[in-house]
C-alpha positions in Angstrom: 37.0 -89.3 -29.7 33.2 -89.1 -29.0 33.7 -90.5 -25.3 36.3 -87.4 -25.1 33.8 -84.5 -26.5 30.8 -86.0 -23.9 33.3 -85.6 -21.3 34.1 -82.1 -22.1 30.2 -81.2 -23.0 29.7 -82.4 -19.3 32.1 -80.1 -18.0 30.7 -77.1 -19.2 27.2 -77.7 -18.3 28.9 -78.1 -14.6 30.3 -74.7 -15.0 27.2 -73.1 -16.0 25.2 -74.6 -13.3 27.2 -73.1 -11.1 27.1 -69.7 -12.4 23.8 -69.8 -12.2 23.5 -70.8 -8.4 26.3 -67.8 -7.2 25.2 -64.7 -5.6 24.4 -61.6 -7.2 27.9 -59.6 -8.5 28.5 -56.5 -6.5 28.4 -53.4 -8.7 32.3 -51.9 -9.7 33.7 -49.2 -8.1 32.3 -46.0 -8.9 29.4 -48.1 -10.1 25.9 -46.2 -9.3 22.9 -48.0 -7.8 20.1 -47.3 -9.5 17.4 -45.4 -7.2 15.1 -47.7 -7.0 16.7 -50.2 -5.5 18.4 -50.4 -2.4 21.7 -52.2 -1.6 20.5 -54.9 -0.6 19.0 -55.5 -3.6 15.2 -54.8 -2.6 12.8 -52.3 -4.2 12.7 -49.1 -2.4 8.8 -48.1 -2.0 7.8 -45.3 -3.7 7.7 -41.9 -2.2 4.4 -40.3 -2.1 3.9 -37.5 -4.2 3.9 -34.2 -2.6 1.4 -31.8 -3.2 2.1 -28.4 -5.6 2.0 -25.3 -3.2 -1.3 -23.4 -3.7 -1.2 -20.4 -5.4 -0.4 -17.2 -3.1 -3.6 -15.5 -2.1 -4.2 -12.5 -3.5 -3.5 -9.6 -2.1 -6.4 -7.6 -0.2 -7.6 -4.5 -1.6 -8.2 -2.5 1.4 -10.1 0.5 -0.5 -12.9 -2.1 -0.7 -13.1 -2.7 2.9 -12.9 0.7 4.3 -15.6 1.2 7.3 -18.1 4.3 7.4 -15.4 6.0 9.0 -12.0 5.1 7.3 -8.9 5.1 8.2 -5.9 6.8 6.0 -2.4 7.3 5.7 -1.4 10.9 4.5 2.5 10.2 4.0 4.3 13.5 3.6 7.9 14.4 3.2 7.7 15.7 6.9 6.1 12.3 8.3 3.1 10.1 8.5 -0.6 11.1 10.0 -3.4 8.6 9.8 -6.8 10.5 9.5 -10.2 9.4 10.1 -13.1 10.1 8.0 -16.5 11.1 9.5 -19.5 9.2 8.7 -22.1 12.3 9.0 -20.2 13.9 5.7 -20.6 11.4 3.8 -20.0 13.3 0.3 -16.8 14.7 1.3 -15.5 11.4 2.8 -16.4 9.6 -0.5 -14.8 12.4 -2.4 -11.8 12.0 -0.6 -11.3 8.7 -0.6 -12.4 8.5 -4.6 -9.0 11.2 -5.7 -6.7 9.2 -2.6 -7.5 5.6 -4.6 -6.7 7.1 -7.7 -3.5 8.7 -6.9 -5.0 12.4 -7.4 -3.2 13.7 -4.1 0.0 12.3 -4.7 3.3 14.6 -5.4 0.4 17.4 -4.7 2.4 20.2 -2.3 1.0 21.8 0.7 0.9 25.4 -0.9 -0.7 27.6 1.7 1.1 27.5 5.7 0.9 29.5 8.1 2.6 28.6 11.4 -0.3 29.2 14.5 -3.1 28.5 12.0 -3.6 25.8 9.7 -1.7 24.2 6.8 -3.5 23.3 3.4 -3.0 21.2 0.2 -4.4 19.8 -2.7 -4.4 21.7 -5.5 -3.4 20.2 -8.7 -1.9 23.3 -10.4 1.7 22.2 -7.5 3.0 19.7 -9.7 3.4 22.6 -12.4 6.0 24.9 -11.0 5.3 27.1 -14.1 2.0 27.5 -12.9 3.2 28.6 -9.1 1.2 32.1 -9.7 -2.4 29.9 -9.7 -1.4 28.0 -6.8 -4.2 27.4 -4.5 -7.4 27.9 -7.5 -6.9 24.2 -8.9 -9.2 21.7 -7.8 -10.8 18.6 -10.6 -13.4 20.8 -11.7 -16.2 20.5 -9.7 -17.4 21.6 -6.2 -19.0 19.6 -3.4 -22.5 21.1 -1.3 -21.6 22.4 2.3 -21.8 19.5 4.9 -21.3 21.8 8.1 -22.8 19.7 10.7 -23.4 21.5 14.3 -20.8 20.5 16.8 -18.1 19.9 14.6 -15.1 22.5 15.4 -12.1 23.6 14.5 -9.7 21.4 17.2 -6.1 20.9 16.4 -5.8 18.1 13.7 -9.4 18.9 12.1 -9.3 18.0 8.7 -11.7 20.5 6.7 -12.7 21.7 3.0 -11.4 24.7 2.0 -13.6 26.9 -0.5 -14.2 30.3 -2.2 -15.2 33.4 0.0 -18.6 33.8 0.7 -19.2 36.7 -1.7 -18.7 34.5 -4.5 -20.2 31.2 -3.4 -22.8 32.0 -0.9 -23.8 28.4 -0.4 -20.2 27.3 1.3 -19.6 24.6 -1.1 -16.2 23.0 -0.5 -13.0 23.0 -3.1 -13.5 19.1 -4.9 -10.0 18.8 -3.6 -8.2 21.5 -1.6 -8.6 20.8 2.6 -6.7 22.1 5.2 -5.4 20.5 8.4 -5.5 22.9 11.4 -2.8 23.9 13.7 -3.7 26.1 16.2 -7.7 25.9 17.9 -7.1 29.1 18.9 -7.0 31.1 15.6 -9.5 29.3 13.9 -12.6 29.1 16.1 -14.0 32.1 14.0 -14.4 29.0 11.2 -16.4 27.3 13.4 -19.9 26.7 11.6 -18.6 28.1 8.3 -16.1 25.4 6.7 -17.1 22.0 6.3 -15.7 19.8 8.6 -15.0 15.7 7.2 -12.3 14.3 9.4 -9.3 14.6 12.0 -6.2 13.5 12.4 -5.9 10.6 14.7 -1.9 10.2 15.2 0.3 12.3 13.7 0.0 15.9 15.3 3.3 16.4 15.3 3.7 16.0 11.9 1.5 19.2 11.5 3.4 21.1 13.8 6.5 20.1 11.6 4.8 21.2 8.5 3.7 24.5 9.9 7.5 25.5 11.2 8.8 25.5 7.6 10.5 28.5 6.4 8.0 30.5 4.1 7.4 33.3 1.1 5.6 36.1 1.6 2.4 34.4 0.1 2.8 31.6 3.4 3.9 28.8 0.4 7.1 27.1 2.0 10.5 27.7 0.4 11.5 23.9 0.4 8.5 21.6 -0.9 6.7 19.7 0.9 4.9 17.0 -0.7 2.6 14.7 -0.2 3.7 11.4 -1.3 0.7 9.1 -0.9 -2.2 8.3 0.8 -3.6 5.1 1.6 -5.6 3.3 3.9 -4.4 2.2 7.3 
């Protein structure tokens, strides 16, 4: 009896052994190998770590770059011109580019056009249409001192101030924001030396042209509005 049980202890530890010494079970079907290790059996190596995306730059404000002569986008419902700024008018640049950045101009209607003469905008009374009998005597409430520099004239595309006659403001000062953009040389060299002058229109002409061809009242405000929808800088 004890001879028998050695005999079958001896047998198992053979069995055992040889479990021991097999090779590694395959995984079951359907079975997933885990992903760090390989089939094979061997660790895969780690993958490097890749870097977070920095965070997107932030956008440029281009009002804060603007030159001594800027550049600016009047975007109309009749088209695009870009207008440049002159340096030698210095307080009506700055005033113009303070009420742009601010939004001041925008949804403002070109109130006053006369076809063969100029076209002119600005006033903040045309977003009121109950206030269409005060149409072209808005401004922000101030005036700006004459800047009528010598050589300066009224070419097609000049960008000037308009302003109260002279019998009520002598000195010439300019509307804070009512300008006009003019059409025709011709029939406005007599303006020569008495409006200030601040700027041009660069590309764009035609859009004036356009402008100055709509249908109008008999006080030259056009029948269908047109707006100006924003200006920004090129």
């Amino acid at each position: 009896m004890r001879t028998r049980l050695c005999y079958l202890l001896l047998a198992m530890a053979v069995v055992l052994a040889g479990c021991k010494g097999g090779k590694e079970p395959k995984p079951a079907e359907g079975e997933v190998v885990p992903e760090t290790e390989q089939i094979s059996g061997q660790p895969k190596e780690k993958e490097e770590n890749t870097p977070m995306n920095e965070a997107p730059a932030a956008p440029v404000d281009k009002w804060a770059e603007l030159g001594e002569e800027p550049m600016l986008k009047i975007k109309t419902t009749d088209g695009t011109m870009t207008v440049k700024l002159y340096a030698d008018t210095p307080l009506h640049r700055d005033n113009f580019v303070k009420l742009a950045k601010s939004g001041f101009y925008d949804g403002l209607l070109f109130h006053r056009v006369i076809k063969g003469f100029m076209i002119q905008g600005g006033d903040p009374f045309t977003r009121d249409t109950a206030k269409v009998a005060q149409y072209g005597t808005g401004g922000p409430g101030y005036t700006i001192p004459a800047e009528i520099v010598p050589g300066k004239t009224h070419k097609k595309g000049a960008l000037a101030a308009a302003r109260l006659a002279d019998r009520v403001n002598p000195a010439k000062e300019s509307s804070g924001s009512q300008f006009y953009i003019v059409q025709d040389p011709a029939n406005c060299v007599h303006l020569d030396g008495e409006y200030t002058i601040f700027g041009e229109v660069v590309d764009g002409l035609p859009v004036i042209d356009k402008i100055a061809a709509e249908r109008t009242d008999r006080y030259d405000r056009p029948v269908g509005d047109v707006k100006i929808i924003s200006i920004t800088p090129l």
